[in-house]
N, C-alpha and C positions, 0 to 999 in steps of 0.2 A: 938499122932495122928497116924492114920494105912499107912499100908507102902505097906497095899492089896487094890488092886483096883481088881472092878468088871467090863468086856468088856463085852457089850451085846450086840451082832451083830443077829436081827432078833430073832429065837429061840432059839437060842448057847448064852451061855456066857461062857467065861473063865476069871483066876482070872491071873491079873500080878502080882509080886511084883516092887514096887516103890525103886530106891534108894536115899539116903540120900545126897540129895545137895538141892541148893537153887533153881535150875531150877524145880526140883520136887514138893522141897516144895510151890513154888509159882504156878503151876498148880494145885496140890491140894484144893489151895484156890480156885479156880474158878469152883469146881467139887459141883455136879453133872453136867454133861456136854453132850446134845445129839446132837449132829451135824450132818452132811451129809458129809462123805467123797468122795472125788475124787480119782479116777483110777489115777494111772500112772504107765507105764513101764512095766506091768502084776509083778509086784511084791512088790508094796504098794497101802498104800490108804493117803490121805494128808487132810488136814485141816486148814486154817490160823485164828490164836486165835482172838479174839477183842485186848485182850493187851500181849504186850509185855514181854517173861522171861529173867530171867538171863543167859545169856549163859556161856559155856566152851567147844566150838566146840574143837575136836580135829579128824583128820585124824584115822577114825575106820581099814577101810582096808578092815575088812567083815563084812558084815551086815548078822545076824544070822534071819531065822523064828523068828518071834515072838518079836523082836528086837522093842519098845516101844523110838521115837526117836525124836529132836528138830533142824529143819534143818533152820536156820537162828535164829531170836528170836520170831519168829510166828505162825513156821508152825509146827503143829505136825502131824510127820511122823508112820504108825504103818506099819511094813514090815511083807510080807508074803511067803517070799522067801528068802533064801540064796545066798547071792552075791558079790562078790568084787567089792569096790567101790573107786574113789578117791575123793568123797565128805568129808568134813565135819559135824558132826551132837556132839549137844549134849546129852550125854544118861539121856535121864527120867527112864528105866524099863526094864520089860521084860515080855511077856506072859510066866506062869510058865511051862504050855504043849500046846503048839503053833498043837499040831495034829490037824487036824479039821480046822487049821484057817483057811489058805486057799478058801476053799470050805465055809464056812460059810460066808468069807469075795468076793466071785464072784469076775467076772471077770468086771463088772459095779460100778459104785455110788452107796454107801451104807449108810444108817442111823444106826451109831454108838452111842452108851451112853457108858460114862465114869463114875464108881462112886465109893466112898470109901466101902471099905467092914466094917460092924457095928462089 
């Protein structure tokens, strides 16, 4: 199974790579996926799944652009900013060139799709 996910935010899409754990692979299962993200903090967008993944929160520190991420077992986090944090998150990803995100992803709620790359 691919380990590329395709982000299509409006007319931009960028591609992440997935990594190999079971939080990932259990979001996968539920891909294609087009939701509506929330604003928070000018530096993510957030989403709460229907069900529940596998976690392995651990204490990141910084949260990089691009940074594809699972902040409790529900919410999936996509950050668009660089920042030190002391939350907790599990890593799903990464956007591979997070340029653009930003700006593609506004400073409002946005309608996001998530989907495997063929």
């Amino acid at each position: 199974m691919s380990h590329q996910l395709r982000i299509k935010v409006g007319a931009e899409t960028f591609t992440a790579t997935l990594l190999s754990n079971p939080t990932a692979t259990a979001f996968k299962a539920q891909l294609p996926l087009t939701v509506s993200m929330t604003e928070l903090n000018g530096n993510e967008k957030y989403y709460d799944l229907a069900q529940a993944l596998p976690t392995n929160a651990t204490n990141l520190g910084t949260i990089q652009n691009g940074d594809l991420l699972l902040y409790g077992s529900r919410t999936l986090v996509l950050f668009y900013e660089s920042f030190h944090t002391s939350y907790s998150y599990t890593r799903l990803g990464r956007v591979d060139n997070p340029a653009g995100l930003a700006a593609a992803l506004g400073t409002r709620n946005v309608t996001v799709t998530f989907e495997l790359q063929p």
